[in-house]
C-alpha positions as CSV (number, residue, x, y, z in Angstrom):
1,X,32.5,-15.3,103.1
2,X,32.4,-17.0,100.2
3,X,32.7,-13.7,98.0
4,X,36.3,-13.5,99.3
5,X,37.2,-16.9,97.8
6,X,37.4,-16.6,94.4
7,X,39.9,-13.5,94.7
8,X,42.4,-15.1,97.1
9,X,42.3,-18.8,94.9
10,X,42.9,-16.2,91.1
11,X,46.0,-14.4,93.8
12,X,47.2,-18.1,94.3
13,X,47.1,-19.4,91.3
14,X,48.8,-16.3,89.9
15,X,51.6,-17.0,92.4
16,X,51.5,-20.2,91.7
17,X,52.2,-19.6,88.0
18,X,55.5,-17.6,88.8
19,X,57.0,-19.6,91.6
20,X,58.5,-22.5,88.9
21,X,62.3,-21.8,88.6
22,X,61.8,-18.7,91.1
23,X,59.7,-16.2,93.4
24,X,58.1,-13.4,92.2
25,X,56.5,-11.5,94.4
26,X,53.0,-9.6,93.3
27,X,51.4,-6.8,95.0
28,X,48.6,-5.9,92.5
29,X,46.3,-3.3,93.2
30,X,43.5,-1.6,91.5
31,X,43.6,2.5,91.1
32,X,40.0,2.5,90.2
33,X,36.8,1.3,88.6
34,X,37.1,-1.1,86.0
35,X,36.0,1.9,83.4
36,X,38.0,2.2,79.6
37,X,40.8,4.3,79.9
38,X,41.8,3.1,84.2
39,X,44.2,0.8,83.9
40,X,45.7,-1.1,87.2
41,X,48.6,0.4,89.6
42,X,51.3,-1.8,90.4
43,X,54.4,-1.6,92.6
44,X,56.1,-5.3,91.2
45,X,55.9,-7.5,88.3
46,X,53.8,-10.8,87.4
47,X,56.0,-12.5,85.8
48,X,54.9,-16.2,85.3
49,X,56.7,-18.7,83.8
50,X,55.4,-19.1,80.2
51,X,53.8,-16.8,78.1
52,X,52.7,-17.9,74.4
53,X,56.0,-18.5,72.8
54,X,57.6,-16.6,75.5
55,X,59.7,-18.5,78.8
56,X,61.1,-16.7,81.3
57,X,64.9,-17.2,81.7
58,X,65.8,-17.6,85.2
59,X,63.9,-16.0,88.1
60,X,62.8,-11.4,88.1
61,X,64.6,-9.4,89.8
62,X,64.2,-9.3,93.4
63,X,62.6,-5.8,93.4
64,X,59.7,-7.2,91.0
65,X,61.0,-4.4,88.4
66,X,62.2,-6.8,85.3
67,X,61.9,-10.1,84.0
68,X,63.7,-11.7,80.9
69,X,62.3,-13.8,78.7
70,X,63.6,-15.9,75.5
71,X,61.6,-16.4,72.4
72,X,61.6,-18.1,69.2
73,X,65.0,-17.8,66.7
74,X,66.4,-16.5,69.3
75,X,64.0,-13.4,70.5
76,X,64.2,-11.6,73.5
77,X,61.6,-9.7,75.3
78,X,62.4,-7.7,78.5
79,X,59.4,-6.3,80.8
80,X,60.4,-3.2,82.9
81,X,57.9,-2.1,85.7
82,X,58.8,2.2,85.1
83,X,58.5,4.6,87.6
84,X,58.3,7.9,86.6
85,X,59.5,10.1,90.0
86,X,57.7,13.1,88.0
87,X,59.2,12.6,84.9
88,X,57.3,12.6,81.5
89,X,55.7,9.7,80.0
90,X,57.1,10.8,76.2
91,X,60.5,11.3,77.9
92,X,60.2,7.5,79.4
93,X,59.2,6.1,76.0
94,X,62.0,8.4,74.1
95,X,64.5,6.5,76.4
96,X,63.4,3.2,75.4
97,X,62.7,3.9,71.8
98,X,66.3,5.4,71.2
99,X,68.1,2.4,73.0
100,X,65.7,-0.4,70.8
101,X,66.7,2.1,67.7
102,X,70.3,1.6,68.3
103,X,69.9,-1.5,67.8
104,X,69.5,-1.2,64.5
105,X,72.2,1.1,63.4
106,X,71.6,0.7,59.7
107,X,67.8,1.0,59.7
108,X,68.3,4.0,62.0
109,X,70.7,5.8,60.3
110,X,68.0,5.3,56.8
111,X,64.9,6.9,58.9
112,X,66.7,9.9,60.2
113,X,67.9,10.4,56.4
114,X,64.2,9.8,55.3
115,X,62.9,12.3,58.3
116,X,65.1,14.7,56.5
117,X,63.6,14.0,53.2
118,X,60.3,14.1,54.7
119,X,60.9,17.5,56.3
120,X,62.0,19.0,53.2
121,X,58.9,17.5,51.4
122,X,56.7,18.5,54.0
123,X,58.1,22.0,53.2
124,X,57.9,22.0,49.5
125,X,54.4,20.4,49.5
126,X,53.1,23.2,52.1
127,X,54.6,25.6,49.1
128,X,52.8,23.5,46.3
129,X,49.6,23.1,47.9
130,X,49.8,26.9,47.8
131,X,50.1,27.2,44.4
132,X,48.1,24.4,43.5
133,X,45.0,26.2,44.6
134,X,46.7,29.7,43.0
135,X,46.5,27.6,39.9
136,X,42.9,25.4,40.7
137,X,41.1,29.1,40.8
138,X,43.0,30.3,37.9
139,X,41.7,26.7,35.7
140,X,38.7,26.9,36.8
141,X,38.3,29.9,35.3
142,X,39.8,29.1,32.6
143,X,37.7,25.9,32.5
144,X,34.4,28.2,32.7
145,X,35.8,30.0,29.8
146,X,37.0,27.1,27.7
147,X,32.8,25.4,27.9
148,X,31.9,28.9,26.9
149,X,34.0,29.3,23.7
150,X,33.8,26.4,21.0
151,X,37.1,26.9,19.5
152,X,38.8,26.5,23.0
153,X,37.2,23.0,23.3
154,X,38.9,22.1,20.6
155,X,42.2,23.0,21.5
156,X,41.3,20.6,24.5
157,X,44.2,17.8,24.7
158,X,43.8,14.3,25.7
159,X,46.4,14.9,28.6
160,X,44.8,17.2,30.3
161,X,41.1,18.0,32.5
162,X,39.5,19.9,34.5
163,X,36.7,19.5,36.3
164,X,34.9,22.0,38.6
165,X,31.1,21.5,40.6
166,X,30.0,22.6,43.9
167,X,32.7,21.3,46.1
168,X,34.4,19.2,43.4
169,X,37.7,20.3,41.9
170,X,39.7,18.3,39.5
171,X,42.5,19.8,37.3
172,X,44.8,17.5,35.5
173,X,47.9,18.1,33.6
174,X,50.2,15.8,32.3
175,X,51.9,14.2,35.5
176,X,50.5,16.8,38.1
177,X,46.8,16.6,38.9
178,X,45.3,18.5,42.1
179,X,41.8,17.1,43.4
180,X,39.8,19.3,45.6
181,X,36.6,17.1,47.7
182,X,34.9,17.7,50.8
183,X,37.3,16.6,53.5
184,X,39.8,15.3,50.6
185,X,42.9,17.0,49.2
186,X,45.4,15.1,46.6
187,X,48.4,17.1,45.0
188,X,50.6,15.3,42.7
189,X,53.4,15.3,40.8
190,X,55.2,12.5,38.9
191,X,56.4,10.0,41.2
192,X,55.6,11.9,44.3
193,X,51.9,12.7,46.2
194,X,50.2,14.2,49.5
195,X,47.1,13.1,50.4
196,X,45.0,14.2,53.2
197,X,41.4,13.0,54.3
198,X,40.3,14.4,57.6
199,X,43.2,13.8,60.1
200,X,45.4,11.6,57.8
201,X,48.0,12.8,56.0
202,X,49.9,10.4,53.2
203,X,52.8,11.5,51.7
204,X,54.6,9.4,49.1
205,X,57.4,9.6,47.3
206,X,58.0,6.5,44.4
207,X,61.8,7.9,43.2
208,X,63.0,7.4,47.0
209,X,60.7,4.3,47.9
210,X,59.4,6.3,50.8
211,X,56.0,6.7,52.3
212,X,55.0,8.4,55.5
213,X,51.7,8.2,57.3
214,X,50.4,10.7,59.9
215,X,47.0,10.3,61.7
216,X,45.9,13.7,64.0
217,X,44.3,12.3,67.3
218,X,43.4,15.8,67.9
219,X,40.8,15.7,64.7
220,X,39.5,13.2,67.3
221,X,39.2,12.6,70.7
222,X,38.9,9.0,70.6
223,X,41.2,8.7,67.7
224,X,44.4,7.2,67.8
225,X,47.6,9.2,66.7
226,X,49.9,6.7,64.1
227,X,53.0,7.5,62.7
228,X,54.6,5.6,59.9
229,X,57.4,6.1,58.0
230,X,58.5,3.0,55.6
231,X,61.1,2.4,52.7
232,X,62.8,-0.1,51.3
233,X,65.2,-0.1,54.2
234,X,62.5,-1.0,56.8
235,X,59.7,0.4,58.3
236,X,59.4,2.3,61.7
237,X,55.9,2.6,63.3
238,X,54.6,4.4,66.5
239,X,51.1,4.5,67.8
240,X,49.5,6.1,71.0
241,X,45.9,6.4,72.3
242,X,44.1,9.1,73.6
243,X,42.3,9.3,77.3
244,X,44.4,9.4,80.8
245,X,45.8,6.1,80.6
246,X,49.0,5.9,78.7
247,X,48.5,2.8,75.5
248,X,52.0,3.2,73.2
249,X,53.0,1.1,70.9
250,X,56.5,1.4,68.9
251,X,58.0,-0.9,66.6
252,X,61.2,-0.7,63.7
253,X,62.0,-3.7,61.3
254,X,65.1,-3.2,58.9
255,X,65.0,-5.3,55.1
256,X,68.1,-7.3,56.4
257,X,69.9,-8.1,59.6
258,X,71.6,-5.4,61.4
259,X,75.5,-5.6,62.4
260,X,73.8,-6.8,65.9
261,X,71.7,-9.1,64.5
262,X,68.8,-7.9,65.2
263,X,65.9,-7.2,62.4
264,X,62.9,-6.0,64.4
265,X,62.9,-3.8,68.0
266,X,60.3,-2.5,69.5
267,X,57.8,-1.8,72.5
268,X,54.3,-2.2,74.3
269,X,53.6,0.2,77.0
270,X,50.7,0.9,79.3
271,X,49.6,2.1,82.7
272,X,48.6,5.4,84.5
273,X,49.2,8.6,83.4
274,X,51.1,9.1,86.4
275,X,53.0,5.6,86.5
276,X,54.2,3.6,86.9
277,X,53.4,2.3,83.7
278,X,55.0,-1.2,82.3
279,X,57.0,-1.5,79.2
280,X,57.7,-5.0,77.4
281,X,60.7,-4.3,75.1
282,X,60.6,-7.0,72.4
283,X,64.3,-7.9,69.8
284,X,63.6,-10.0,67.0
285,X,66.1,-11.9,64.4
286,X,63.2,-12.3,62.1
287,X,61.5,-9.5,60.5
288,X,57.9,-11.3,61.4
289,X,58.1,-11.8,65.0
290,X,54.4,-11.4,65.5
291,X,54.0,-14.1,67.9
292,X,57.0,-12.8,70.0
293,X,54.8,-9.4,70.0
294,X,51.4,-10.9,70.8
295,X,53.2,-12.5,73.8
296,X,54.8,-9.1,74.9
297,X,51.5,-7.2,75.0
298,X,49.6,-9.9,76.5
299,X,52.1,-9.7,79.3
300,X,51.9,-6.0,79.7
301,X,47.7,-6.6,79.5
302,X,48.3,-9.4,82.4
303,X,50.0,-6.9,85.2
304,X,48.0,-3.6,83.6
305,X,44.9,-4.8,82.1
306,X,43.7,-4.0,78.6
């Protein structure tokens, strides 16, 4: 009998935990073996009382849906138990994402601007990456010419290379260069650049302080998929892993303090792939709220798991 123990003393303590300043009831069960990628199915929060810099503020709600807590400067961080009655995941997340993004009218306003910048340069660099390898065959040639005439060499400037070997390709010009490597393409021009090395794609842009970041998940299948876009406005960041379980992670920061006065929003979010799944919504008044963060996921780990 004594194998029975240890579970029912962790369920009290766990109770335990919550009942200062309020009840909160727990009804925790497992969907599974503890294997990577199960996480647990519940049907009402844990919710204790502290959690690292984090105190709950008052008691949850009585359908064990939402708790409140405060955190430092002011912080606040919200966890939402989220059923999904046959809804989407993404649509879920979207929800949350666009209401924490509102909160930061300024900063929100900058990234869709800078999406439309990075549309446009995703466009021109498709059209550029064309060219650019138009114009690499056309160098090399004329690079294969150039070693095999004398006088060409010596019309070689000092601004300018190319370079061309079994799977290598480097032509230079100026402010544009294109490099061509196994699993590694660079185009650039001036004060802007795309990169991509396997699934990543970089694209930066110096004249608007902008840089996005792409990662394909499907290059993968146990890859992460990250999205950044940052510039000197603020910085907006979303992450998701692969497998059944749903792992999201989204967060915004804005160089200054919004009109709300907020600075940094964002999210944890796991559980099934069929719900419900908990969300810890996390507001910040200082842009380096890490602590507030750690808290939130470890939160979302306690009712979930990892």
């Amino acid at each position: 009998m004594h194998h029975l123990l240890w579970p029912a003393c962790a369920l009290a303590l766990m109770t335990a935990a919550c009942d200062n300043g309020g009840t909160v009831r727990i009804t925790t069960t497992s969907s599974g073996k503890d294997v990577a990628g199960v996480l647990k199915v519940v049907d009402a929060l844990q919710c204790p009382q502290t959690q690292g810099v984090l105190t709950r503020k008052g008691s949850a709600r009585a359908d064990g849906a939402t708790c409140v807590y405060s955190g430092p400067r002011g912080s606040e961080v919200t966890l939402h138990l989220v059923a999904l009655n046959g809804g989407s995941v993404q649509d879920a997340l979207k929800g949350f994402e666009n209401r924490l993004s509102a909160d930061l009218p300024e900063a929100l306003a900058e990234a869709r601007a800078s999406e439309d910048r990075a549309r446009a340069e995703a466009a021109r660099a498709e059209a550029d990456a064309a060219r650019a390898e138009a114009d690499a065959e056309r160098a090399g040639a004329e690079a294969e010419r150039a070693a095999a005439q004398a006088e060409a060499a010596a019309d070689a400037t000092a601004d300018s290379a190319h370079i061309s070997a079994p799977g290598v390709r480097i032509d230079a010009q100026g402010d544009k260069a294109t490099v061509r490597l196994p699993g590694m393409h660079i185009d650039a021009d001036g004060d802007r650049a795309n990169i991509r090395i396997g699934g990543i794609t970089i694209r930066a842009d110096d004249k608007n302080s902008q840089v996005n970041v792409r990662t394909n998940s499907g290059s993968s299948s146990d890859a992460d998929a990250v999205a950044i876009d940052a510039n000197d406005s603020g910085a907006r960041i979303r992450t998701s892993s692969p497998g059944e379980a749903v792992r999201a992670t989204f967060m915004m920061t804005a160089d200054q303090s919004s009109s709300t006065g907020w600075r940094v929003v964002g999210y944890e979010a796991r559980g099934p792939s069929g719900g419900p799944i908990v969300v810890a919504t996390v507001r910040g008044k200082d842009r380096n709220e890490n602590r507030v963060f750690e808290a939130a996921k470890a939160l979302v780990t306690l009712n979930v798991g990892d």
